[in-house]
Every structure is written in structure tokens, then in C-alpha cells.
Steps between C-alpha positions, in 0.01 A plus 500: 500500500405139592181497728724259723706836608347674781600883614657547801310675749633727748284637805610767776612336820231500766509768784751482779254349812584433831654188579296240607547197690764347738742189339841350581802387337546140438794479770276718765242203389733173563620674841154540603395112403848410661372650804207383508613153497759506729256618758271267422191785416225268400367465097349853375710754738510861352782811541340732626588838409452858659574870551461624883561838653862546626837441408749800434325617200121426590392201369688113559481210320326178681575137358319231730317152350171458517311181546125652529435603141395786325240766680235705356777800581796333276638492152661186392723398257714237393832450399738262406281215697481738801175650606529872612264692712505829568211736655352811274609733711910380512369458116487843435868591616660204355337444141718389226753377744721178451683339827823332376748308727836578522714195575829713569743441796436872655147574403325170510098522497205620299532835334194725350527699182183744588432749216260673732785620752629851459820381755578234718715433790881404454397112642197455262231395747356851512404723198252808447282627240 
């Protein structure tokens, strides 16, 4: 053997954690900037995202824009050129999920893929854990 040829190395895949983190699809992303635009939200506006008691299966989703920044009480991230904020305590219910947009004729708006929930409603703006 050639001391140019390396062995492969193979490791054991890490453990299986909890999902961390809230993020977006790219077309969740450009509908939020489109938004954002068209109602004229000045430079530096952030989606603000949340998990409140109620809803037919205990918790709902809560979208709304934010143009005060980032408290001691919030998490952000950012994504696709969007900033999200979301507090620690919505944090802990939604972590590890991704809000995608659906652009459909029937079902048009943003959609959350939360691996936390144990069910959700039959609409998707409610969801339990």
C-alpha cells in the first residue's frame, strides 16, 4: 500500500436528540418577503411565530410580523432571508418545526410540519402534544 491511500473510517451515527429550532421552506420564505412588501412593513420586519392555548386540540398556531425585534424571552432564527422569532416557551412545543406554504387553489396558506405534535386538527391551525 501507497501511503497516499487512506482507510475509510466509519463511526456510529450520533444519538437521536430532540429537534431543535424553528425554519421554513423557501416558498413559505418568498410568501413571507412578498408580504411584507406589498404591505409596505418597513426594512428588518420579523414572522413571528407561536403556540397559544386553544384550538380543537389544545394548542394553535400564531403567525403575525413583528417590527420590535427580538426580546430577552425569544429565540430567533433565520431563514431563507427571513428573520423568525419565536418565544421559549411556544419554543418548547414547536421545536424542529418547518412552516411551508402551500400555493394550491383549495388550501392556500402557510402549513407547519411539527414533529412535536402527537395529533392535530383536520384544518391545521391547531395541534397537540
Amino acid at each position: 500500500m501507497s501511503d497516499s491511500h487512506q482507510e475509510a473510517k466509519t463511526s456510529e451515527a450520533p444519538p437521536a436528540s430532540k429537534p431543535t429550532g424553528v425554519g421554513m421552506t423557501e416558498a413559505a420564505a418568498k410568501e413571507v418577503i412578498r408580504i411584507v412588501a406589498e404591505e409596505n412593513l418597513p426594512e428588518g420586519t420579523a414572522l413571528r411565530v407561536g403556540a397559544k392555548g386553544g384550538g380543537c386540540s389544545g394548542f394553535s398556531y400564531v403567525l403575525d410580523f413583528d417590527q420590535k425585534g427580538k426580546t430577552e424571552f425569544d429565540v430567533e432564527y433565520v431563514c431563507h432571508g427571513v428573520t423568525i422569532l419565536i418565544d421559549k416557551k411556544s419554543e418548547f412545543f414547536m421545536s424542529g418545526t418547518t412552516i411551508d406554504f402551500n400555493n394550491g387553489l383549495l388550501n392556500r396558506g402557510f402549513i407547519f410540519v411539527n414533529p412535536m405534535a402527537s395529533g392535530s386538527c383536520g384544518c391545521g391551525t391547531s395541534f397537540s402534544v
